[in-house]
ChimeraX commands (.cxc) that place a marker at each C-alpha (Angstrom):
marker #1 position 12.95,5.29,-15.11 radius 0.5
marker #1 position 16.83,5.81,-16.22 radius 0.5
marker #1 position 17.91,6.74,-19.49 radius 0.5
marker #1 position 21.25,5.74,-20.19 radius 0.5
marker #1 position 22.12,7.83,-23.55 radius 0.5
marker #1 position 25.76,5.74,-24.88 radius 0.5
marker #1 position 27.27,7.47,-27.54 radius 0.5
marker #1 position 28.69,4.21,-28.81 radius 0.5
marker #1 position 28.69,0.27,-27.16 radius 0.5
marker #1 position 31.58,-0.95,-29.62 radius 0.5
marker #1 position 34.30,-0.39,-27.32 radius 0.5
marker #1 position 34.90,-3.49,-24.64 radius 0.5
marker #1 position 34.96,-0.80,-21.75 radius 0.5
marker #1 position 31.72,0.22,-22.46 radius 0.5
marker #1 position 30.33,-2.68,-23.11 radius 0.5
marker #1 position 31.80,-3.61,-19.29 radius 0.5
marker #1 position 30.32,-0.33,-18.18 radius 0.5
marker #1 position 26.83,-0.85,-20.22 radius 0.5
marker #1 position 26.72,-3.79,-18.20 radius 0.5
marker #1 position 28.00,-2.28,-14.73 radius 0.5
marker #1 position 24.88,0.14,-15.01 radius 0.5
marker #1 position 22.90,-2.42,-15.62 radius 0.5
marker #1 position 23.36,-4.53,-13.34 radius 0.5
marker #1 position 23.00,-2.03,-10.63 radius 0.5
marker #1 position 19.66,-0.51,-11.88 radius 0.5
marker #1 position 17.92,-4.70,-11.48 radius 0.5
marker #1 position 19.54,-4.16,-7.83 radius 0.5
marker #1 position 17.65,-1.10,-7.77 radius 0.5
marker #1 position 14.78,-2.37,-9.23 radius 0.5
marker #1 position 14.61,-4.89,-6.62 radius 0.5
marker #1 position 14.50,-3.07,-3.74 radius 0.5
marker #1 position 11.55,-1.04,-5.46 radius 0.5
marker #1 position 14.06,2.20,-6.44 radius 0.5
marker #1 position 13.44,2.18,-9.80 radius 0.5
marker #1 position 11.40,0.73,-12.85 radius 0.5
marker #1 position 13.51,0.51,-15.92 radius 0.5
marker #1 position 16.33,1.45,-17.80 radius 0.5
marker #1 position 16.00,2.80,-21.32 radius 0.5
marker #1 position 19.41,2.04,-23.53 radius 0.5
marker #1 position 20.15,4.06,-25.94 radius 0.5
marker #1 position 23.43,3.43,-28.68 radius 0.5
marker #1 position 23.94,6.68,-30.76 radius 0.5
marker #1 position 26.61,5.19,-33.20 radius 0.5
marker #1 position 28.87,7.70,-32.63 radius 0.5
marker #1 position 27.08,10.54,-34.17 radius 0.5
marker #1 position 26.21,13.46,-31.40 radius 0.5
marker #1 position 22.91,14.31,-33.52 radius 0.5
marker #1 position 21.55,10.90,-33.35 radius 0.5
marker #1 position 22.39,11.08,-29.91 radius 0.5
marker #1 position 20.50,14.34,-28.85 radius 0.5
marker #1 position 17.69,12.62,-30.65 radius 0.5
marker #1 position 17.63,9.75,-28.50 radius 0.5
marker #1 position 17.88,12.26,-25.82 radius 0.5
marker #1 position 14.77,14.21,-26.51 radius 0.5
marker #1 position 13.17,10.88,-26.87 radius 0.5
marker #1 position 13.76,10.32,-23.54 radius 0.5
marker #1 position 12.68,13.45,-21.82 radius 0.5
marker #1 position 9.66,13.44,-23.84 radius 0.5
marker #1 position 8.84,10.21,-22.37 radius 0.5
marker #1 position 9.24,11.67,-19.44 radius 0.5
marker #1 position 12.61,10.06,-17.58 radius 0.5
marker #1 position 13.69,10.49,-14.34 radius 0.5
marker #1 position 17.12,10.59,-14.90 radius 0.5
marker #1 position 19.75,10.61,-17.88 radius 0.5
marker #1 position 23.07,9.33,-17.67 radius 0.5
marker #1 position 25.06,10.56,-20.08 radius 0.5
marker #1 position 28.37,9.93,-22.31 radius 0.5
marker #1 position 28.57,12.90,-24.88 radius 0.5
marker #1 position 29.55,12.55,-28.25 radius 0.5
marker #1 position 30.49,15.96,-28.41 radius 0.5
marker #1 position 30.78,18.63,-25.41 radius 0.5
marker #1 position 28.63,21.54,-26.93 radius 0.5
marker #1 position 25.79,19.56,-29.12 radius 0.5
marker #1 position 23.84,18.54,-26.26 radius 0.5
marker #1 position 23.27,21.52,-24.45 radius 0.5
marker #1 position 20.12,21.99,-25.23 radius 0.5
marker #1 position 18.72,19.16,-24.73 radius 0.5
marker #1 position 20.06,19.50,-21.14 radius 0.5
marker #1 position 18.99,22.28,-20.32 radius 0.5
marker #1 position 15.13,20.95,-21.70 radius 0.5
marker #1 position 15.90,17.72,-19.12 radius 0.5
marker #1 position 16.73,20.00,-16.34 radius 0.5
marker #1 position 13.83,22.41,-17.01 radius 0.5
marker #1 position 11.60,19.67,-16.75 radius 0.5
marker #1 position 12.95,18.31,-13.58 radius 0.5
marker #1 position 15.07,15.46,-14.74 radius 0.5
marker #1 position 18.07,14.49,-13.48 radius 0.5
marker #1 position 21.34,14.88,-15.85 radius 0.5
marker #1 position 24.75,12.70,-14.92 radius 0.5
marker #1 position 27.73,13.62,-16.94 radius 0.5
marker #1 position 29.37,10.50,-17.20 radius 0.5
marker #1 position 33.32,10.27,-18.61 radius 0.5
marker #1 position 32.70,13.00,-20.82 radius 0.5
marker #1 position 32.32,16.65,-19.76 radius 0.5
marker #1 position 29.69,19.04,-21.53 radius 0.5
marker #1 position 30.38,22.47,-21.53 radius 0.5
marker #1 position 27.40,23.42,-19.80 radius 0.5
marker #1 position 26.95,24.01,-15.72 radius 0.5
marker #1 position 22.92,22.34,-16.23 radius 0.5
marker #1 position 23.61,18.66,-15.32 radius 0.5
marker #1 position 23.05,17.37,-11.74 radius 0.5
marker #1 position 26.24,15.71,-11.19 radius 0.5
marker #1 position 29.10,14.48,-13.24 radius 0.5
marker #1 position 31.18,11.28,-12.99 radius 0.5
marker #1 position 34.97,11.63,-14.03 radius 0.5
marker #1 position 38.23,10.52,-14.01 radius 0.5
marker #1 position 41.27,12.32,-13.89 radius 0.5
marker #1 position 43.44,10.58,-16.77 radius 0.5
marker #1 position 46.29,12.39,-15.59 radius 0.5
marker #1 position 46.49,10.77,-12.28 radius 0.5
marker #1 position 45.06,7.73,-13.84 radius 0.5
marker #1 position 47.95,7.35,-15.87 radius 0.5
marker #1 position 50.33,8.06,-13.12 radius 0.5
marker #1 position 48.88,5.44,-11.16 radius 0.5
marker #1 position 49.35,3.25,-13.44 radius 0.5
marker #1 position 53.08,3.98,-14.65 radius 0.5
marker #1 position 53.65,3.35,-10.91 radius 0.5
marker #1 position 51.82,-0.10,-10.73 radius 0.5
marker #1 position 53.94,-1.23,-13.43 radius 0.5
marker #1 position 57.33,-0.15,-12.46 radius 0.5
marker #1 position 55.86,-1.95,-9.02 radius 0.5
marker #1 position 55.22,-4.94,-11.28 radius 0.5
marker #1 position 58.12,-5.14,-13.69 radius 0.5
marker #1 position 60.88,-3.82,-10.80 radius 0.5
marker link #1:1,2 radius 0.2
marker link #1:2,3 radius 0.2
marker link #1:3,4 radius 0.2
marker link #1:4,5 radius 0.2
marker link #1:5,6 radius 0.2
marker link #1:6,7 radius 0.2
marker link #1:7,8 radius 0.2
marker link #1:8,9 radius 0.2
marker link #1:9,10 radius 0.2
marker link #1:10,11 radius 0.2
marker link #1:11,12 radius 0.2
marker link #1:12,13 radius 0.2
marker link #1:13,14 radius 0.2
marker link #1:14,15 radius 0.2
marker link #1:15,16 radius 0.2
marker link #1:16,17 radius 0.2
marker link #1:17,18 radius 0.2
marker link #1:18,19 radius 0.2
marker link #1:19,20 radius 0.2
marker link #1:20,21 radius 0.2
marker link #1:21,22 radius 0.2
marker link #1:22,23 radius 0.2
marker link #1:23,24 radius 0.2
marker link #1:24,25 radius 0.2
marker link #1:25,26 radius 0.2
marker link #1:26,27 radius 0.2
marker link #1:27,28 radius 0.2
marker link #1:28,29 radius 0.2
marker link #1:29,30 radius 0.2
marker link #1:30,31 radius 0.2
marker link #1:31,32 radius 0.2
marker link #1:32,33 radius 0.2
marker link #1:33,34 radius 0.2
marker link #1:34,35 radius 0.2
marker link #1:35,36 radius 0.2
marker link #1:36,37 radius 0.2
marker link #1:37,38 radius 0.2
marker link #1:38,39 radius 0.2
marker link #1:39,40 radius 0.2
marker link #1:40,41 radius 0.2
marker link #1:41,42 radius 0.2
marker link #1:42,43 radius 0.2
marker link #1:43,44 radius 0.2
marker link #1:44,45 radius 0.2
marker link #1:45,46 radius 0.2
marker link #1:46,47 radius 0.2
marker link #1:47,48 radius 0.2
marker link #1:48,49 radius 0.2
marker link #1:49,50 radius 0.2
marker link #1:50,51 radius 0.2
marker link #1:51,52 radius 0.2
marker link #1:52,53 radius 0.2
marker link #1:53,54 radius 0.2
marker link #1:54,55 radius 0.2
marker link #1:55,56 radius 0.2
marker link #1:56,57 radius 0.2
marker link #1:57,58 radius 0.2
marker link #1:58,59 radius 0.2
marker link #1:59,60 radius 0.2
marker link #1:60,61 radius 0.2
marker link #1:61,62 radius 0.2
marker link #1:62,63 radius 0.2
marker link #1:63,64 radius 0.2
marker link #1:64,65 radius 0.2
marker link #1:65,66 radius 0.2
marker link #1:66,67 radius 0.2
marker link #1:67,68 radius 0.2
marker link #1:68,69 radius 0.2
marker link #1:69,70 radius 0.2
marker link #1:70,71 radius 0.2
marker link #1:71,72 radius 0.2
marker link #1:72,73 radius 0.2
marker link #1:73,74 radius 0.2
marker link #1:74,75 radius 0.2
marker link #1:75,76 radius 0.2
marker link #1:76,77 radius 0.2
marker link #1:77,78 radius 0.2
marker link #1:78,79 radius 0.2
marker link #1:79,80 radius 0.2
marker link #1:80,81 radius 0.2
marker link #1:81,82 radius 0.2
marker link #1:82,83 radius 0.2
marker link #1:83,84 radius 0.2
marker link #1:84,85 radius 0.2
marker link #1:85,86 radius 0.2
marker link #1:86,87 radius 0.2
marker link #1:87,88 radius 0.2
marker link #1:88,89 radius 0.2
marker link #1:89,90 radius 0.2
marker link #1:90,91 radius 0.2
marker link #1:91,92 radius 0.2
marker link #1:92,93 radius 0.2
marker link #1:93,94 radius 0.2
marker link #1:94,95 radius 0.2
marker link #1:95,96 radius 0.2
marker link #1:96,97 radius 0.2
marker link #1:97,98 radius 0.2
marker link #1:98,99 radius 0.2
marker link #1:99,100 radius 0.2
marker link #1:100,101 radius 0.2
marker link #1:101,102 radius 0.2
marker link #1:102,103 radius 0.2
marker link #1:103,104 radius 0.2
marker link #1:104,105 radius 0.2
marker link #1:105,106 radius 0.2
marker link #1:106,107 radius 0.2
marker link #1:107,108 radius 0.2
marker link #1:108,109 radius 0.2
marker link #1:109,110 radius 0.2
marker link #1:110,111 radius 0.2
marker link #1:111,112 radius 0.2
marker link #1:112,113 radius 0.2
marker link #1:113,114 radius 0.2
marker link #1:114,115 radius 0.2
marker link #1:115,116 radius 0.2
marker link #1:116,117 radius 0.2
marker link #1:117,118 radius 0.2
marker link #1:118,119 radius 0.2
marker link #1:119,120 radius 0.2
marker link #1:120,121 radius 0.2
marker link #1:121,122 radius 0.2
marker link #1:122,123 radius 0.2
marker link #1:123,124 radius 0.2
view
């Protein structure tokens, strides 16, 4: 089972990337890899959020993907998820804490200048 604790769905992008994750985990679920996915939409408000994530390690996850509302409020719930075994991905939003298993990023800095270059490309 995958948690995917969202801090908020309103914005299109991650309501594309709700949707990316999803669609991957029923590819994974087909080829027997996983069971479910448990969604989880804090509103925007990081205490909601480490709610939902307690929720999920007490119901005993495999893994969390997560996009923090706030870098320090979650801590401890991470460190609870990694003290029971279960997998924590920082995803887009880096916790100040070293206790998560991997963490997905982008560099906005080279983001941006790869995309200043693809439109001076564009416009000439």
């Amino acid at each position: 089972t995958i948690g995917w604790a969202n801090i908020y769905s309103v914005p299109t992008w991650m309501k594309q990337t709700q949707g990316t994750i999803e669609a991957e985990v029923e590819t994974l679920k087909k080829q027997g890899l996983v069971d479910k996915l448990v969604v989880t939409d804090a509103q925007g408000d990081a205490n909601v959020q480490i709610q939902q994530i307690q929720s999920m390690i007490d119901s005993n996850v495999d893994a969390i993907i997560l996009i923090a509302g706030s870098s320090t409020a979650p801590a401890r719930v991470i460190a609870d998820a990694c003290a029971k075994g279960i997998a924590i991905i920082n995803f887009d939003s880096l916790v100040d804490t070293d206790q998560v298993t991997a963490k997905v990023n982008t560099d906005s800095s080279q983001w941006g200048d790869q995309a200043a270059k693809f439109l001076i490309d564009a416009i000439g």
